[in-house]
C-alpha positions in Angstrom: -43.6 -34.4 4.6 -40.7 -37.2 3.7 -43.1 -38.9 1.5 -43.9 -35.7 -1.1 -43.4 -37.5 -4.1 -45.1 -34.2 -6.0 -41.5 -32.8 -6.4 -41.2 -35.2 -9.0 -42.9 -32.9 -11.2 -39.6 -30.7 -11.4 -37.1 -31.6 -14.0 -33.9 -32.8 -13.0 -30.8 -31.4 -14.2 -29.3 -32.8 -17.6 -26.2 -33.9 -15.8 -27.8 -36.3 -13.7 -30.7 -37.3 -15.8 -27.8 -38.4 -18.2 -25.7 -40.3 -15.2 -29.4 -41.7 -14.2 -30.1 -42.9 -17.7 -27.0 -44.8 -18.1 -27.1 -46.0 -14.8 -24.6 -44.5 -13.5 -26.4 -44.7 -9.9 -23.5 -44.1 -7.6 -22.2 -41.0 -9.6 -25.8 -39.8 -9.8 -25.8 -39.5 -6.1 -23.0 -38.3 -5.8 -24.1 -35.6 -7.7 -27.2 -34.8 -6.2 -24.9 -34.3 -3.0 -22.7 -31.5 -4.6 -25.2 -30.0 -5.5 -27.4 -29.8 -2.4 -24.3 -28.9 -0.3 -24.7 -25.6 -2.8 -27.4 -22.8 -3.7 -30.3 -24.4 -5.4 -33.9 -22.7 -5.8 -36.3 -24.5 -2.5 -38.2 -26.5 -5.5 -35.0 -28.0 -7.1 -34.0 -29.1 -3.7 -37.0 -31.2 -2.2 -36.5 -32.8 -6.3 -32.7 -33.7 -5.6 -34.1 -34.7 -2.1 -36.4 -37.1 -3.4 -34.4 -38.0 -6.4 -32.0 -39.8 -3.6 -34.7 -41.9 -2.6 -36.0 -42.9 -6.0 -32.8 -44.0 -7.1 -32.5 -46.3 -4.7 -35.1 -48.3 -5.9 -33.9 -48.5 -9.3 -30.8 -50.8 -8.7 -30.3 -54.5 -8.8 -32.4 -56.0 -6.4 -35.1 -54.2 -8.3 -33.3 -55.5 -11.9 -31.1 -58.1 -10.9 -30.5 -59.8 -14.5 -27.8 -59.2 -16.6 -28.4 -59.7 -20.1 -26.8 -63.0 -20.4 -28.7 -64.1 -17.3 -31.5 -63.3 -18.6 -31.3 -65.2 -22.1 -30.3 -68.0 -19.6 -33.2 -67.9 -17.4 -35.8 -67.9 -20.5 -34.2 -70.9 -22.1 -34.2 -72.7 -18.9 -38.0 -71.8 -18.8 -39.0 -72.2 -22.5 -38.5 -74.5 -25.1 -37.3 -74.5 -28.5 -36.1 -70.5 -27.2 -34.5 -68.9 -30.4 -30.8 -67.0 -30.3 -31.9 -63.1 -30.2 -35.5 -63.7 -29.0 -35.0 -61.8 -25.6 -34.0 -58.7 -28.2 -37.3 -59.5 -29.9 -39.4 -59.2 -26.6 -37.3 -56.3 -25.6 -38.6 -54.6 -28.9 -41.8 -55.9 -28.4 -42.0 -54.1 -24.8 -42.7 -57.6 -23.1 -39.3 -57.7 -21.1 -38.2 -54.4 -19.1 -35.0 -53.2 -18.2 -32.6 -50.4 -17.8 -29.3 -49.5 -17.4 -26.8 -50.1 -14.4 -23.4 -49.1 -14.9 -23.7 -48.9 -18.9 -25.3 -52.5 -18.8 -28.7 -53.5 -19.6 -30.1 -55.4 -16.4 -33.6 -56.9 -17.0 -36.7 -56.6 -14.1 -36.6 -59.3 -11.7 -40.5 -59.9 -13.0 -39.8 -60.2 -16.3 -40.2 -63.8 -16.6 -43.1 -63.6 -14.5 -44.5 -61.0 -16.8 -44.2 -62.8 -20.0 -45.6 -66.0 -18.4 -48.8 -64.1 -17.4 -49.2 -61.7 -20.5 -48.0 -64.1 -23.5 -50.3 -66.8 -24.1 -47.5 -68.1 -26.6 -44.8 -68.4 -24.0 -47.5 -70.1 -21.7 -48.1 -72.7 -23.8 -44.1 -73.2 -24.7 -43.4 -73.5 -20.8 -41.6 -76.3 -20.0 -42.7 -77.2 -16.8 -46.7 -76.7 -16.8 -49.4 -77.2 -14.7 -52.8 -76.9 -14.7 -54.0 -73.6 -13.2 -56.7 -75.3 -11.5 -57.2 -72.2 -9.0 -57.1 -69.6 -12.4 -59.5 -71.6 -14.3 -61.9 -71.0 -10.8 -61.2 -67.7 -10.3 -62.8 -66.9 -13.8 -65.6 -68.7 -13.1 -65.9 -66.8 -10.4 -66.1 -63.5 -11.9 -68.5 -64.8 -14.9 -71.0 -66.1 -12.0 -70.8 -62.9 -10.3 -72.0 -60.6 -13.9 -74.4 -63.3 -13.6 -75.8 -62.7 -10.3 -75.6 -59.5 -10.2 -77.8 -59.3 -13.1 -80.1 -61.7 -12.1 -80.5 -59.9 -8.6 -79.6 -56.2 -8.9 -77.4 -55.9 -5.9 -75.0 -58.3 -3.9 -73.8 -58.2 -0.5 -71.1 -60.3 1.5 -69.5 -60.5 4.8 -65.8 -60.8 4.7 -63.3 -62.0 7.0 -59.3 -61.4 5.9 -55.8 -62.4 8.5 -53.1 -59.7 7.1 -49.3 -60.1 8.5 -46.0 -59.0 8.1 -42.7 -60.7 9.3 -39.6 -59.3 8.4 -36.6 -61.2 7.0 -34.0 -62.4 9.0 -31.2 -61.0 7.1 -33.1 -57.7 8.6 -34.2 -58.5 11.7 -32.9 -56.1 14.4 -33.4 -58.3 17.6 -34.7 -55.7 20.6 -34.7 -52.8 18.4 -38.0 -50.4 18.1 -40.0 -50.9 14.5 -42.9 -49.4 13.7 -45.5 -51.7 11.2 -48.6 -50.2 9.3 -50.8 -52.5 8.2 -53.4 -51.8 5.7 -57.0 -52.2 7.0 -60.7 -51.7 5.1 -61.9 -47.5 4.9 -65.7 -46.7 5.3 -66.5 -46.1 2.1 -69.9 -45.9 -0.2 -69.6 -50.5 -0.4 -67.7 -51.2 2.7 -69.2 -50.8 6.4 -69.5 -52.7 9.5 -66.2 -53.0 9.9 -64.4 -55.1 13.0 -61.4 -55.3 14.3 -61.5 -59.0 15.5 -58.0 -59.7 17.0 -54.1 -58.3 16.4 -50.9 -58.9 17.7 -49.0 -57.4 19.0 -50.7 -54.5 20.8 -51.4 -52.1 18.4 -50.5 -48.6 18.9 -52.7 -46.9 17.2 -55.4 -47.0 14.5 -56.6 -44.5 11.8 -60.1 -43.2 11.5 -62.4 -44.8 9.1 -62.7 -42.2 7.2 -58.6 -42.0 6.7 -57.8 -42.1 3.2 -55.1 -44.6 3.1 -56.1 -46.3 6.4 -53.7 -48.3 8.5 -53.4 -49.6 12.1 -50.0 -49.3 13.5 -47.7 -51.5 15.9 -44.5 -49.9 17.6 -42.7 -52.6 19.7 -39.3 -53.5 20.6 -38.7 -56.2 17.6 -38.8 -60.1 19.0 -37.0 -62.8 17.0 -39.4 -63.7 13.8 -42.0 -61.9 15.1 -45.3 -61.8 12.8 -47.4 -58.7 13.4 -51.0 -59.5 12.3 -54.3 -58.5 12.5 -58.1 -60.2 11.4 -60.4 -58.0 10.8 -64.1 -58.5 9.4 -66.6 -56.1 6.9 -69.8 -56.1 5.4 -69.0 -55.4 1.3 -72.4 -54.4 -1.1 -72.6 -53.8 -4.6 -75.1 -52.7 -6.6 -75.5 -53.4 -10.2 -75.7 -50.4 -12.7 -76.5 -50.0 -16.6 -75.2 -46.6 -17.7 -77.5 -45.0 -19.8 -75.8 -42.2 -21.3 -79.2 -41.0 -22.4 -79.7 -40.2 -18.6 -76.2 -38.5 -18.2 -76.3 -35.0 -17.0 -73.8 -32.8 -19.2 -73.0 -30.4 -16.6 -70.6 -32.6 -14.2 -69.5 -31.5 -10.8 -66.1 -30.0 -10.3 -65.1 -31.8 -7.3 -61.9 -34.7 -7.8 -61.1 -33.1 -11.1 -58.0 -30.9 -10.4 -54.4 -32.3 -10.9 -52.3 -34.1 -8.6 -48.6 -34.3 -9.3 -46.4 -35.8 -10.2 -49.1 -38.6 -11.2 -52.5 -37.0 -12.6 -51.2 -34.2 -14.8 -52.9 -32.4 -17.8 -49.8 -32.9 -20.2 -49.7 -31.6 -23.6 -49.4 -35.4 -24.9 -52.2 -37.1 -22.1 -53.9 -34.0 -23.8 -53.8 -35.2 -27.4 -54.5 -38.6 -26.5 -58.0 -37.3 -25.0 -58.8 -35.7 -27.9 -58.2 -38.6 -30.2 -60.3 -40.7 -27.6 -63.3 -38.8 -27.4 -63.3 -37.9 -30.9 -65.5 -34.8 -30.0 -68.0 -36.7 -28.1 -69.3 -34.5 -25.1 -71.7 -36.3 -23.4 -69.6 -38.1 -20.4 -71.1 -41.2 -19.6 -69.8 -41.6 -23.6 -66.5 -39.9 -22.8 -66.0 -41.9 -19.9 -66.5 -45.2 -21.9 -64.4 -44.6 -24.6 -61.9 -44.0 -22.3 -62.1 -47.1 -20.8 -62.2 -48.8 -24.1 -59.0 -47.2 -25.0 -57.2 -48.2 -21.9 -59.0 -51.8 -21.9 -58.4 -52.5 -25.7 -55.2 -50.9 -25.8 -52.4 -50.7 -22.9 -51.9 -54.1 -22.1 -51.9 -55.3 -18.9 -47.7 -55.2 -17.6 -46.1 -55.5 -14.5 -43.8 -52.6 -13.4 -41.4 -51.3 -10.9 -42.1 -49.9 -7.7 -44.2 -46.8 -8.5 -41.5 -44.7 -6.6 -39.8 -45.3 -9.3 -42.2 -44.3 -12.4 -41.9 -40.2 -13.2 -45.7 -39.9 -14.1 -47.9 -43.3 -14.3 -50.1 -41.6 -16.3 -47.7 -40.7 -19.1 -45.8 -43.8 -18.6 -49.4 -46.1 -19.2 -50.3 -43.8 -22.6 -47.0 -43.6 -24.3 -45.7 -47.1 -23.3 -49.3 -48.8 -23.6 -48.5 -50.7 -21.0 -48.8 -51.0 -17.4 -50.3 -53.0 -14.3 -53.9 -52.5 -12.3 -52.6 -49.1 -10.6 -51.3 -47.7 -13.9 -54.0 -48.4 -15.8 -56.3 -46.6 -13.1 -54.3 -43.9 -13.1 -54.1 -43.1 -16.4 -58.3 -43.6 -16.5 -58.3 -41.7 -13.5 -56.5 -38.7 -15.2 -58.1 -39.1 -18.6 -61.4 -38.4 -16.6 -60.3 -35.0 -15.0 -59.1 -33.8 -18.0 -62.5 -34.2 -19.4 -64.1 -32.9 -16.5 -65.6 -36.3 -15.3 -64.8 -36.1 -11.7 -62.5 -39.3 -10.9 -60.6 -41.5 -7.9 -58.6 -43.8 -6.8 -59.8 -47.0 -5.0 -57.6 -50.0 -3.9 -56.6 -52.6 -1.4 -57.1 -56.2 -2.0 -59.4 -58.6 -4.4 -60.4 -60.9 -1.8 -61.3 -64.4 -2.0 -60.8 -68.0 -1.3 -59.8 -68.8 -4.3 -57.1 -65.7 -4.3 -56.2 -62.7 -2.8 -53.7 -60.1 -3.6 -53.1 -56.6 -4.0 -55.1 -54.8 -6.8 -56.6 -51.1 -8.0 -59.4 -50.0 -9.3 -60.9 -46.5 -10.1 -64.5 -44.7 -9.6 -66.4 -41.9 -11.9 -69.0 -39.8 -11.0 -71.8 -39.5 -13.6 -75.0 -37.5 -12.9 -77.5 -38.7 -12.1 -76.2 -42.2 -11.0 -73.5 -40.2 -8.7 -70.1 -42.5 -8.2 -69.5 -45.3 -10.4 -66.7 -47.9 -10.3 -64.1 -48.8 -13.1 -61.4 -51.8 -13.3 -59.3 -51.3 -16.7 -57.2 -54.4 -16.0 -60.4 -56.8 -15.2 -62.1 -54.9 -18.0 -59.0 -55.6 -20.2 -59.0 -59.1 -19.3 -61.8 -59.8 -20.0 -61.7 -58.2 -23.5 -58.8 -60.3 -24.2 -60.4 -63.4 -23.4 -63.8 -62.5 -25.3 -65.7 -62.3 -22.4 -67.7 -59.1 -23.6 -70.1 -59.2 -21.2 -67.6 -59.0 -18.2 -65.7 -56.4 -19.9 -68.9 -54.6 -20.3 -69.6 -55.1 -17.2 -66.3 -53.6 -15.1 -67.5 -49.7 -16.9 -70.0 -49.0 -13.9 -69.5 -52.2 -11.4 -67.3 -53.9 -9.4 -67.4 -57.7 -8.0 -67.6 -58.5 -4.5 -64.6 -60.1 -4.0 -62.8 -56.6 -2.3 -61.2 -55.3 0.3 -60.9 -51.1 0.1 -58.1 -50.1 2.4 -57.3 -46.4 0.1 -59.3 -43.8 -1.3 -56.2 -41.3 -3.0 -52.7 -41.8 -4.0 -49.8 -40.0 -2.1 -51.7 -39.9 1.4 -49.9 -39.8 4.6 -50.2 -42.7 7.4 -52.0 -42.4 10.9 -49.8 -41.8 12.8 -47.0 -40.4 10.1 -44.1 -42.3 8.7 -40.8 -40.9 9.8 -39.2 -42.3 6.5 -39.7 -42.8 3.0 -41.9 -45.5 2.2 -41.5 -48.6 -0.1 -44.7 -47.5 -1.7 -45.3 -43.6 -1.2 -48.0 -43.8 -3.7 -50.5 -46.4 -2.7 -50.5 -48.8 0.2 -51.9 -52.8 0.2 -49.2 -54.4 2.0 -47.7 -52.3 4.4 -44.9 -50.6 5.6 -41.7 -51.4 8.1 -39.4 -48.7 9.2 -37.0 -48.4 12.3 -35.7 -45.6 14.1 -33.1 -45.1 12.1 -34.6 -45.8 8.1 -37.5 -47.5 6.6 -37.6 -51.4 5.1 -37.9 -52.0 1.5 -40.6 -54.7 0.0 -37.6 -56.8 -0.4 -37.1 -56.8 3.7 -40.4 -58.4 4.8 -43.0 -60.4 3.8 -46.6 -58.9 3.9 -49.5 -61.7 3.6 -53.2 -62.0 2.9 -55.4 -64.7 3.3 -59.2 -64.4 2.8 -60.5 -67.0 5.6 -64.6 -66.2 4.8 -66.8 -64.9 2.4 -70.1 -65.3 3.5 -73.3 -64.3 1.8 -75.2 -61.7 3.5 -77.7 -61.0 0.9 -81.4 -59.9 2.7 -79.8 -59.7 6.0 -79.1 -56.7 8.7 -75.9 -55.2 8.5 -75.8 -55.4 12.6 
């Protein structure tokens, strides 16, 4: 399978970890070819084989900044910007970057990430405006805690327009392509779902059951052609207090083995657990304080493509840092190492007001069976001292989703011929050709919510 990122797990050699490092990109692949056109044991190949994929990803489109570009760029955006205050947020960890060629290159969101994670830089923006559509969005998610309480359970029919277009510095005029589209899964709060209208024709269309579920176009490629599809759903929630009083202490085994590279039992993920649960066994309270860790300590942080992460897990504990999928990830392993059975959820927060990619977790406690968990609307919430709502995201979810994925790492419906822009997870889609696959940076993927409508005491037909 060309997407196997689980080879990941291997080591690579020192000589091109060190060439990697240093960003020394072009000499790295050059040699991972000399040594693939040699003997190599089957598991060191498929790494050097994906290895030439990853490091693709990790050049600078990805990190386009140079270091003076980047001090330029943050006193263009700031005011009153200090000499040596991009080294301080380097230090701090609020500005990421890497080497290319034996030169630091900064993250091409790293102005976007202080913007959204510093308050202090938010309020020293020089151009500001009132985030009118933010400042309704939070109501939003404080009214729905509210209902919820009030009423136990919630339910909503949703209607969401997805499309891609690719860019016309890669459009391929009469060429085949071949677009996924992510679309919503059956799962335990999504059903009815509708396929309401799509162009082109589309090819083909996964089972609801899929695990990363997708419908698929293959066409000859018209000049900025959009490939869209609207599709409808019925999304229910039901409101939970977990009483750990009620929790069963024998926990099934089922969603609590590894996955590589990704969910791995590590010698330090181990320690970490240990300092988290503090010998606490029953696992309604394990699972809690391991969403308090994550939600109280790994701030919320944009990152590269996953592709081009070794292990999110590990990256979200020893960094502290990391975005919705990170953060899940890392709850998501922390949860099978303690034998709570854990799994991956994702696809869109969907709304009027906004609607973009995000990830979220689920638990399984006996005797409530699965229960949801979103660190990085937990953690926001903390931060902004709304308890109740960080209280709330241990056991719940809003109804403002869209669930396109149930795992990480699954393959599409029909298969991908080449390696995808996002082997790990899937919210926006994926372009390939017949001849290699697009990056995010060659087409636009778009979601617009265009109904939420309350369905509350009405059939689901």
């Amino acid at each position: 399978m060309i997407n196997d990122i689980s080879w990941a797990k291997i080591p690579l050699p020192d000589d091109i970890l060190r060439l990697k490092n240093a960003g020394c990109l072009e000499a790295a692949k050059a040699a991972i070819g000399h040594m693939l056109s040699g003997y190599l044991p089957e598991c060191m190949r498929k790494r050097l084989e994906l290895e030439k994929e990853i490091i693709g990803i990790l050049d600078e489109n990805e990190y386009p900044y140079k270091k003076q570009e980047a001090a330029e760029l943050l006193s263009r955006t700031f005011s009153d910007v200090m000499e040596g205050e991009l080294d301080e947020l380097v230090r701090s960890s609020a500005a990421d970057w890497i080497y290319i060629n034996g030169e630091i290159h900064f993250h091409k969101l790293f102005l976007d990430n202080i913007i959204k994670t510093r308050p202090d830089y938010q309020m020293r923006l020089k151009a500001r405006e009132e985030d009118d559509a933010g400042i309704l969005r939070q109501k939003m998610l404080n009214d729905n805690v509210s209902y919820m309480k009030e009423h136990g359970s919630r339910k909503a029919k949703i209607v969401i327009r997805a499309s891609i277009r690719i860019n016309k510095e890669s459009e391929r005029v009469g060429e085949m392509v071949r677009v996924h589209i992510p679309i919503p899964r059956k799962c335990s709060q999504v059903k009815d779902i509708q396929i309401l209208e799509a162009s082109p024709e589309i090819t083909a269309i996964a089972t609801e059951d899929a695990e990363q579920r997708t419908l698929c176009f293959e066409t000859e490629l018209k000049p900025d052609q959009e490939f869209y599809v609207r599709y409808s759903y019925l999304n229910s929630m039901d409101y939970v207090e977990v009483d750990p009083k009620k929790a069963v202490a024998a926990q099934p085994e089922f969603y609590t083995e590894e996955q590589a590279p990704h969910i791995l039992f590590t010698p330090f993920l181990k320690e970490i657990l240990e300092e988290i649960r503090e010998g606490e066994d029953n696992p309604a309270l394990v699972a809690r304080k391991i969403y308090d860790f994550i939600t109280t300590r790994v701030k919320y942080s944009f990152v590269r493509e996953y592709a081009g992460l070794d292990n999110i897990s590990e990256y979200a504990a020893k960094n502290l840092k990391g975005d919705c999928g990170v953060q899940a990830i890392l709850f998501i392993t922390l949860c099978r190492m303690a034998g709570i059975p854990a799994r991956w959820q994702s696809g869109l927060h969907a709304s009027q007001v906004y609607t973009g990619c995000h990830d979220w977790a689920e638990f399984y406690i006996e005797p409530y069976g699965w229960l949801y968990a979103d660190p990085s609307f937990g953690g926001s919430a903390y931060r902004m001292g709304k308890v109740e709502r960080w209280n709330y995201y241990f056991g719940n979810l809003d109804i403002y989703r869209m669930a396109a994925n149930g795992g990480i790492q699954s393959e599409f419906i029909p298969p991908r011929k080449y390696f995808r822009a996002d082997p790990i997870d899937n919210q926006r889609g994926e372009v390939e050709y017949e001849d290699r696959g697009l990056s995010f940076l060659e087409f636009q993927a778009k979601q617009v919510t265009e109904l939420i409508e309350d369905w509350q005491g009405k059939t689901d037909e």
